[in-house]
Every structure is written in C-alpha cells, then in structure tokens.
Kinemage of the C-alpha trace (Angstrom):
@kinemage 1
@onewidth
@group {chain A} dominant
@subgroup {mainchain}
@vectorlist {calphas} color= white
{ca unk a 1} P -12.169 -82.388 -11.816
{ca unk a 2} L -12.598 -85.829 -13.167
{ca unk a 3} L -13.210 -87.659 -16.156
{ca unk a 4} L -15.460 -90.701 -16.581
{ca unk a 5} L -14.862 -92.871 -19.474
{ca unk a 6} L -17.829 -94.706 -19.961
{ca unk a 7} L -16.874 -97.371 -22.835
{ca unk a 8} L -15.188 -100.551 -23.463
{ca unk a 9} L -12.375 -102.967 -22.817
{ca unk a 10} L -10.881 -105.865 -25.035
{ca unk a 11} L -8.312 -107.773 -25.791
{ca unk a 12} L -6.724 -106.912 -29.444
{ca unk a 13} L -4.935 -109.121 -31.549
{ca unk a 14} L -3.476 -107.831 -34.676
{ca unk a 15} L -3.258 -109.864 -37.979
{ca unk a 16} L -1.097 -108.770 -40.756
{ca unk a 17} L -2.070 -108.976 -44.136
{ca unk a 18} L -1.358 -107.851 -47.873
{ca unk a 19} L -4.970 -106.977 -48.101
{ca unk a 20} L -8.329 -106.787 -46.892
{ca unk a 21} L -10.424 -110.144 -47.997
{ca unk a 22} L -12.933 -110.332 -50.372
{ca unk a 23} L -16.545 -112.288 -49.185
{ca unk a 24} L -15.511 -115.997 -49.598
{ca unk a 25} L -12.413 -115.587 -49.614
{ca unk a 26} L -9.583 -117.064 -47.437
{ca unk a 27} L -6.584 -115.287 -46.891
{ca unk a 28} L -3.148 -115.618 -45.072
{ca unk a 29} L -2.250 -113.345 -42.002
{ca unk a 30} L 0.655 -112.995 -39.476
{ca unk a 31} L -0.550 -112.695 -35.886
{ca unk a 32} L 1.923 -109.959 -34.656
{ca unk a 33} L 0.347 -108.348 -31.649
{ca unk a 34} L -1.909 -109.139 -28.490
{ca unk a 35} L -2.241 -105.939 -26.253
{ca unk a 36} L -5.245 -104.031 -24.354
{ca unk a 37} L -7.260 -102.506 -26.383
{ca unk a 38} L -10.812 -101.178 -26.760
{ca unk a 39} L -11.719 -97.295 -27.634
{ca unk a 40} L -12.707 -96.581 -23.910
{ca unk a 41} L -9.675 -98.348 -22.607
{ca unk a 42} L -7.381 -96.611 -24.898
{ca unk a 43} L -8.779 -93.196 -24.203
{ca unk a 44} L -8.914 -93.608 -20.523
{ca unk a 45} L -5.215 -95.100 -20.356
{ca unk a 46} L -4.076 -91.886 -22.808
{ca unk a 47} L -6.180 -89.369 -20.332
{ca unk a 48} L -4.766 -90.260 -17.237
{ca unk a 49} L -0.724 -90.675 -18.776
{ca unk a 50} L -1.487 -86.771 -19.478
{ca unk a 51} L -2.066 -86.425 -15.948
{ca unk a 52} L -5.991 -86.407 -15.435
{ca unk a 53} L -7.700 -87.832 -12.704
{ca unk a 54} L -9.663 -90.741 -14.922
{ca unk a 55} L -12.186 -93.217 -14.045
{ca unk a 56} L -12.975 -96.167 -16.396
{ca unk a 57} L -16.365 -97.328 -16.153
{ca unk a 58} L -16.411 -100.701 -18.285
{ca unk a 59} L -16.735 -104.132 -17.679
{ca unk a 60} L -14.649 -107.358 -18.184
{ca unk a 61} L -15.487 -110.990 -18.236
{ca unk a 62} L -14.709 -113.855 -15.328
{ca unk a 63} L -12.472 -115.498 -17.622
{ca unk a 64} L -8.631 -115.217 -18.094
{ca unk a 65} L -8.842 -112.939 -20.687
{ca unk a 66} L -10.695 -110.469 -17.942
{ca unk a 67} L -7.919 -111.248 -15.290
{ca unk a 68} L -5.255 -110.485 -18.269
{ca unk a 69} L -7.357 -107.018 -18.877
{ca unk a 70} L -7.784 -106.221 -15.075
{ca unk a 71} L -3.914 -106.588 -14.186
{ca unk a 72} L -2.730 -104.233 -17.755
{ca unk a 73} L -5.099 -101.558 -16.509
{ca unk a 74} L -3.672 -101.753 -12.614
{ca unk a 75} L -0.200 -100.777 -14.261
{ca unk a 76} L -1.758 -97.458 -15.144
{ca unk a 77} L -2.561 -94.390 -13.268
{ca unk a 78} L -6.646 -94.732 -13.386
{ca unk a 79} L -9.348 -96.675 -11.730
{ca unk a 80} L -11.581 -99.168 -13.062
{ca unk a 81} L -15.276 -99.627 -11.926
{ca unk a 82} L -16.888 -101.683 -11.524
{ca unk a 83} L -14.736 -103.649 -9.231
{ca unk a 84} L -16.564 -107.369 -10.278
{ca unk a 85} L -16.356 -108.714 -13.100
{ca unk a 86} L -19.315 -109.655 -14.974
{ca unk a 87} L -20.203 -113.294 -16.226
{ca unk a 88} L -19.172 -113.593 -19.612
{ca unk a 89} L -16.146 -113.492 -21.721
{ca unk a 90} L -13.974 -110.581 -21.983
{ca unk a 91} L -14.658 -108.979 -25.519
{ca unk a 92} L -12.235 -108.844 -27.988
{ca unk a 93} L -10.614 -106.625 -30.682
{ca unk a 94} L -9.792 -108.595 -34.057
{ca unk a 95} L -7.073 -106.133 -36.188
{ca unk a 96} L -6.396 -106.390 -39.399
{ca unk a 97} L -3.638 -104.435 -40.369
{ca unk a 98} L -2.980 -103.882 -44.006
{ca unk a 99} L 0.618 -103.903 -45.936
{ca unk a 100} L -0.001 -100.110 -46.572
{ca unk a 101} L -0.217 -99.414 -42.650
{ca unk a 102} L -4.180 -99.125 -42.607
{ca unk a 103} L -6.998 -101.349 -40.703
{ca unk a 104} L -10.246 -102.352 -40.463
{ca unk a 105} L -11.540 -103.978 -36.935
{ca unk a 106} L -13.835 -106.223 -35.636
{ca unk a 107} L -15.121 -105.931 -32.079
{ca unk a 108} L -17.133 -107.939 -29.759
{ca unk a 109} L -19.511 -106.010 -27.039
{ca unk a 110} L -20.691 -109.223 -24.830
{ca unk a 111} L -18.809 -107.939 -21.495
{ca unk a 112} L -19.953 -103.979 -22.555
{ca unk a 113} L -23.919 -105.238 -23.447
{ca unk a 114} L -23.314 -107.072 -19.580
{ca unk a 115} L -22.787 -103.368 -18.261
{ca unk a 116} L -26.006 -101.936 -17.198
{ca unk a 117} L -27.701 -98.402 -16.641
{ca unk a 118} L -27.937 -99.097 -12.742
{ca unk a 119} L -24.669 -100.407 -13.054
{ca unk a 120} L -23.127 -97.140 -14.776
{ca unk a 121} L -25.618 -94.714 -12.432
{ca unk a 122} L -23.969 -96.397 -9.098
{ca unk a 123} L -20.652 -95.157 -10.286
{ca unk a 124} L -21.410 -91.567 -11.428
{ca unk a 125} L -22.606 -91.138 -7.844
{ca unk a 126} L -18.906 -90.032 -7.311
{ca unk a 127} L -19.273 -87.004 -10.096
{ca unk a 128} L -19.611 -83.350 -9.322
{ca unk a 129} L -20.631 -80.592 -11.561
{ca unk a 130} L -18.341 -79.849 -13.875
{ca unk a 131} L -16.858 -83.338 -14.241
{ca unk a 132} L -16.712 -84.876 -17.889
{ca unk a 133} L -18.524 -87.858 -19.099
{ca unk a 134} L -16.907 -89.195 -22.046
{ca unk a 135} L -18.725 -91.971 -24.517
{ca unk a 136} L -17.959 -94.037 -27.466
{ca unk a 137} L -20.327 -95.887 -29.768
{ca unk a 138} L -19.905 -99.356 -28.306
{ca unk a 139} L -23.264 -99.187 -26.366
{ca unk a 140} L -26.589 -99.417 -27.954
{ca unk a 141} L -28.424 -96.175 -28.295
{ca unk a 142} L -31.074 -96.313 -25.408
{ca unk a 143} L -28.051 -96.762 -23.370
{ca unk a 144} L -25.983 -93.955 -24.632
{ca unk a 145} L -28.706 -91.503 -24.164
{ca unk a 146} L -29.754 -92.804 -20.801
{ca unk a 147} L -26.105 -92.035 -19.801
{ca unk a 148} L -25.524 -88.478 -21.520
{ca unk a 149} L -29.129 -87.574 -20.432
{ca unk a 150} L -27.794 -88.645 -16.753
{ca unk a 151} L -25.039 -87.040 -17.099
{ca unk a 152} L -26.949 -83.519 -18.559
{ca unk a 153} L -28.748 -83.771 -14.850
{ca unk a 154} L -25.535 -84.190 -12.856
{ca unk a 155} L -24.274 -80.806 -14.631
{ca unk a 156} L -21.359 -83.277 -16.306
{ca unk a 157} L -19.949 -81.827 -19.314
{ca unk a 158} L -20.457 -84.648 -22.136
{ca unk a 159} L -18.164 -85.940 -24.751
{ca unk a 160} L -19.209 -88.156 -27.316
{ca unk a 161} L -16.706 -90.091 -30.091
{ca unk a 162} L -19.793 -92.168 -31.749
{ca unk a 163} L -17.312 -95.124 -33.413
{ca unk a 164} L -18.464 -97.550 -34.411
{ca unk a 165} L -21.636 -94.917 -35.625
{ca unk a 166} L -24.854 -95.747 -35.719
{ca unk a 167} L -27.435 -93.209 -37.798
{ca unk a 168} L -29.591 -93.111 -34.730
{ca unk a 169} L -26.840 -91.187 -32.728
{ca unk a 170} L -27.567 -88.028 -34.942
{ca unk a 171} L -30.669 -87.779 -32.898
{ca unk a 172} L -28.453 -87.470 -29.514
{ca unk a 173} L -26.033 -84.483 -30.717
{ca unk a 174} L -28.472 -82.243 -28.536
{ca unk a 175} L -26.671 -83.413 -25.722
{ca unk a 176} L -23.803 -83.619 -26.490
{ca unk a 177} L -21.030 -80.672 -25.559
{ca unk a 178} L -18.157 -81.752 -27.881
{ca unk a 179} L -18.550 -84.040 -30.314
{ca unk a 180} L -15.038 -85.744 -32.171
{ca unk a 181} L -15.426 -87.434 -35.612
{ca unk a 182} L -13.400 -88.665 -38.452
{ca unk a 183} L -14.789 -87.423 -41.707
{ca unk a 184} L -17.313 -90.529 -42.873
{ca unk a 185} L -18.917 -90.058 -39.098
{ca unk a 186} L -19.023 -86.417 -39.973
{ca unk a 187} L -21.057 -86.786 -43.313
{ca unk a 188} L -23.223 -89.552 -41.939
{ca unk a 189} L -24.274 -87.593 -38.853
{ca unk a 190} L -24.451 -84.474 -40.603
{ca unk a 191} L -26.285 -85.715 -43.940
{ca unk a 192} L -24.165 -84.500 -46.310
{ca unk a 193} L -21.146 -85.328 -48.618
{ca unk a 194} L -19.299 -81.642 -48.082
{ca unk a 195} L -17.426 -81.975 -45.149
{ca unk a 196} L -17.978 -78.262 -44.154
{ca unk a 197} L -21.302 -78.824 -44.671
{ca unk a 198} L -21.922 -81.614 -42.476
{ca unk a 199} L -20.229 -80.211 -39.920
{ca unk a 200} L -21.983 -77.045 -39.566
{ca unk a 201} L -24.996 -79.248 -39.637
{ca unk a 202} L -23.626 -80.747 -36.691
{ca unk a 203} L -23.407 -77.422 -34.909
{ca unk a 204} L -26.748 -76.753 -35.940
{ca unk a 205} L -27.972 -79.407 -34.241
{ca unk a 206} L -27.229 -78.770 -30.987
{ca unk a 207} L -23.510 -79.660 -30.425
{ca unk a 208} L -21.486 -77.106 -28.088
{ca unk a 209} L -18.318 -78.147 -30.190
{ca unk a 210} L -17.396 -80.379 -33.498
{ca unk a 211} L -13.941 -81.486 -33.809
{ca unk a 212} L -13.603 -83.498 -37.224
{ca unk a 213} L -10.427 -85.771 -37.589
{ca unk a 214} L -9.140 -85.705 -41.119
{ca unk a 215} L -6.425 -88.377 -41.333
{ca unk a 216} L -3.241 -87.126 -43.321
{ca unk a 217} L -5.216 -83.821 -43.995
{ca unk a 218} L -5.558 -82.664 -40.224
{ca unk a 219} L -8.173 -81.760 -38.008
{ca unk a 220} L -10.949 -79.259 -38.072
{ca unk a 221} L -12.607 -77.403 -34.884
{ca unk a 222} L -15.842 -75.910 -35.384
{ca unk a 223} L -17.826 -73.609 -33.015
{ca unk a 224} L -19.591 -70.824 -32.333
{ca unk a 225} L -16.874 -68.522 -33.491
{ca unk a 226} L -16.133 -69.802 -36.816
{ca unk a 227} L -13.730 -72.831 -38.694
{ca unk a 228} L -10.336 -73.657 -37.348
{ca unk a 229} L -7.824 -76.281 -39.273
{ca unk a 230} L -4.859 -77.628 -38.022
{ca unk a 231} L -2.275 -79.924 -40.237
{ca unk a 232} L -1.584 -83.512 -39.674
{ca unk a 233} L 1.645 -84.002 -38.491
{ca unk a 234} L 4.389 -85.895 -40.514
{ca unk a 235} L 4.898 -89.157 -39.611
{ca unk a 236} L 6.377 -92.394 -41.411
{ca unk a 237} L 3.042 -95.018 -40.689
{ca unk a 238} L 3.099 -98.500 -38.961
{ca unk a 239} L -0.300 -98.306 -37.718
{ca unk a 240} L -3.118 -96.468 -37.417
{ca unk a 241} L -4.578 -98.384 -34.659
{ca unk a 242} L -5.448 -96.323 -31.648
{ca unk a 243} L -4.399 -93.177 -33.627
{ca unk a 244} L -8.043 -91.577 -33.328
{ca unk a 245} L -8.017 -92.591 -29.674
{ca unk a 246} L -4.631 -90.783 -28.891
{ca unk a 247} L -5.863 -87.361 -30.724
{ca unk a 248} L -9.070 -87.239 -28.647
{ca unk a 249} L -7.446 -87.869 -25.517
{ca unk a 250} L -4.487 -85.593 -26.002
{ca unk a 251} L -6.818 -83.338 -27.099
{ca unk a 252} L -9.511 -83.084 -24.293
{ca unk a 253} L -6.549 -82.994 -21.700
{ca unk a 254} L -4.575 -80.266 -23.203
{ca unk a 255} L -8.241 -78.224 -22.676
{ca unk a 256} L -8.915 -79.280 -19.249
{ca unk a 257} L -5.925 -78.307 -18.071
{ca unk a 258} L -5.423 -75.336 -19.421
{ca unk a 259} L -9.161 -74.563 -17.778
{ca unk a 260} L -10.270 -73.572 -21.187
{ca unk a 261} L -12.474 -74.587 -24.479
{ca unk a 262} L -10.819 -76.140 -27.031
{ca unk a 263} L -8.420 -74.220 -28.738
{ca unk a 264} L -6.085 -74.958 -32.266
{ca unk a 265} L -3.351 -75.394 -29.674
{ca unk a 266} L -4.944 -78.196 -28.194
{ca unk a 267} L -5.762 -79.843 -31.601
{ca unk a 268} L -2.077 -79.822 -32.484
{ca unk a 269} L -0.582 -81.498 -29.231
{ca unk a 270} L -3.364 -83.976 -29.956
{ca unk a 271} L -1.801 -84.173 -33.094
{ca unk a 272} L 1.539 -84.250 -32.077
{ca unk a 273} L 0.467 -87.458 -30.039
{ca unk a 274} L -1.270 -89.232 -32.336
{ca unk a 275} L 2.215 -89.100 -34.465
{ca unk a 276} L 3.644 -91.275 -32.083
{ca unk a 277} L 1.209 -93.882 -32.231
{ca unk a 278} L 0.873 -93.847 -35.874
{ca unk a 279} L 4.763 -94.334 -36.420
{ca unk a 280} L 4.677 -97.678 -33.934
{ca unk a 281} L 3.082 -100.895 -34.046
{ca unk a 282} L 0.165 -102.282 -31.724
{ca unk a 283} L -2.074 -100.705 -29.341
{ca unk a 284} L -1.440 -99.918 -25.802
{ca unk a 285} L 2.566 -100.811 -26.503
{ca unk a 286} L 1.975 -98.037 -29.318
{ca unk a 287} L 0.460 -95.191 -27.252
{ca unk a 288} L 2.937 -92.251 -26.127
{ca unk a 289} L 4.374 -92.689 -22.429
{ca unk a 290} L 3.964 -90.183 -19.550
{ca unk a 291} L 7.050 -88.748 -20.172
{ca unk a 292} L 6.003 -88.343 -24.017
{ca unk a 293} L 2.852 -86.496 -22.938
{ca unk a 294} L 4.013 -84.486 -20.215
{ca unk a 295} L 6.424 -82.630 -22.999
{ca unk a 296} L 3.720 -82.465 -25.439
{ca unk a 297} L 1.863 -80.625 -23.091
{ca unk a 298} L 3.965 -78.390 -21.876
C-alpha cells in the first residue's frame, strides 16, 4: 500500500511579531526561522516518519531555493516525483507568527500551478487499487477534480484537506472518501454556522468520512455510525505552524496500519503528535521524529 501526496513544496520563513498588521500599516518582525515547508511537504515528510511507504508528487523550481528543497526532502524516508524540476522559482511560505503563539500565512503556488495533469497522471501510473491519493487546496479546482476523479478510476482511496478552501471545493466532496477540516472549512463547506450541522451536511453530501479539527477543543469524527469527539491534548504553545499537518498525517497512518477506518484511537495519536509540534518552534525542525512516532503508534 502506498500513499500519494499530491500537493506542494516551499520554502518557509517565519517572522515574529506582536501582532498581525493592519492595511497600510508597517510593522516590525524578527525573522526567526527558514525550514521546508508547504502542506503537501509537511504531510508527506510526517507520513513516511510513521513508517508509510509515501510518494510526493510536487514540483520545485530550477533555482537554489529548489536545490535547497530537493536535498531537505532526500534526508527523509519518501520519494519525490517528478524527478526535474520545473522552470520557475521554488514557491514560498511567508509565516507570521504572533506573540500569542498563533499565525496567519502567505503562500506562493508558481512551481505547484507549473505541475500539470499529464504531469501528475504519469506518476499515478505506479498506483494500485487500494492505494491513497491525498490532496490539499493548493491546486486550482479543475485540477483537483481531474486528480480525485483519476484517482476514483484507479480504485485509489481519496483524501482531501481543502486549505487554503475555496467555496467551489464543496462541489467535489462526492469524491472524496475522508475529508479533514478545521472548523471555518467545516462551516464554509457545509453552509452553516453550527458546527454539527455543517458537518453532517458534509456527510450528506457524499463524503465517506468527516474529521473536523477543533484547535484547543479537539477533534470530531463523523460517519456513518454516528459523532465521535476526542480532546485536544495539553500542550504549552510556540507554534501552531504545521500543527494541522501533523494531526492529519498521524492520523491517516495510525488507520492504515492498523488496516482499518478511522477510529477515536487514531484521532488521539494524531493528537498526541500534533502536541509536539505545537510546543516547538518552526516547521519541519518542529515536526515529531521517527522515534517520536513510532511510540505514538504503538
């Protein structure tokens, strides 16, 4: 069984600041961090420390950025297609992270937008039924659903974290076997302000499986057999970044290796993971090692 995480890869750099700026405003930061980043990075790196065989289909520029990305994901047990780069700059991952340990992001998708359908289709030539094809929301939304409507024909079992979310992904939950939220996704996908309500809407709109992520109040897993909540973990924060990206991966391992659906069990490892990030500062140099993981999931 593999994975294919079908996504992103930037550089981040992290800013400290008091506060978030107003329009027309200038403000004074602290740059404190420059690691790998991107969601589809971060899951795929988190996926394969757990032990899962992991391919990371995403694309880097032919500048030195793109070297710098190429050579921090060859330290980790996954593969990277395609093998070229393509010709633009590497995209990148501005952080601002707040005095009160939360952050707002801004991302560029030049090297992703240079990653095409043909391109992605060449590489999922390698998937068998049963396999998992796992998307973010970096990618426009023709491309998305070209990919999880591939995927739906290759028997691939499909995964979608739609961040940043667009309002046109509601129309894709059909295909889509497990979804994973936060709670604004939730409501905006699920067209409604009650939480339980928009996820049941969810559901009801096709998804296999809803997990919602609700920061320092848990997690909720939603299915056919009813409403399951698990508590946040406590944890002293640094940083939030990557925090989301470390639940879902945690998560989705701890139910493919057990060869099972996605069980409360599985939402608290992920939660016991996503701990560790939150109590440390930056993004890859944040995420929990091998040796981390392989007790968590025990």
């Amino acid at each position: 069984m593999q994975v294919f995480v079908i996504g992103n890869i930037s550089v981040d750099e992290t800013y400290l600041i008091n506060d978030l700026p107003q329009k027309g405003s200038s403000i004074h930061g602290a740059k404190t961090h420059q690691d790998l980043g991107g969601k589809g990075a971060n899951q795929a790196i988190i996926l394969s420390r757990c032990g899962i065989n992991t391919i990371l289909i995403a694309a880097i520029g032919n500048d030195n950025q793109g070297h710098w990305c190429k050579e921090k994901i060859e330290q980790e047990r996954l593969t990277l297609r395609p093998n070229s780069p393509r010709d633009c700059r590497t995209d990148t991952s501005l952080i601002l992270n707040c005095a009160d340990g939360d952050n707002a992001n801004i991302t560029t998708t030049t090297a992703a937008d240079a990653l095409s359908i043909n391109d992605i289709e060449q590489e999922l030539l390698l998937s068998k039924p049963g396999d998992v094809v796992l998307q973010q929301g970096n990618f426009s939304h023709q491309k998305t659903e070209a990919i999880f409507s591939l995927a739906r024909q290759k028997g691939l079992t499909t995964v979608f974290n739609p961040s940043p979310v667009k309002d046109t992904f509601a129309e894709l939950l059909p295909l889509i076997d497990i979804l994973v939220v936060n709670q604004l996704e939730a409501q905006r996908l699920g067209h409604a302000d009650d939480i339980l309500l928009a996820a049941h809407a969810l559901l009801n709109a096709g998804v296999g499986q809803a997990v919602v992520t609700l920061g320092a109040e848990g997690s909720m897993l939603l299915n056919a057999t009813g409403v399951t909540r698990v508590a946040a973990e406590p944890v002293s924060v640094k940083d939030t970044t990557g925090a989301g990206d470390t639940f879902l991966a945690v998560m989705l391992a701890s139910s493919l290796l057990r060869q099972s659906p996605l069980t409360a069990a599985d939402l608290h490892r992920a939660a016991r993971a996503s701990s560790i990030t939150i109590g440390r500062t930056g993004t890859l140099s944040a995420f929990p090692t091998q040796i981390e993981l392989v007790q968590i999931l025990k």
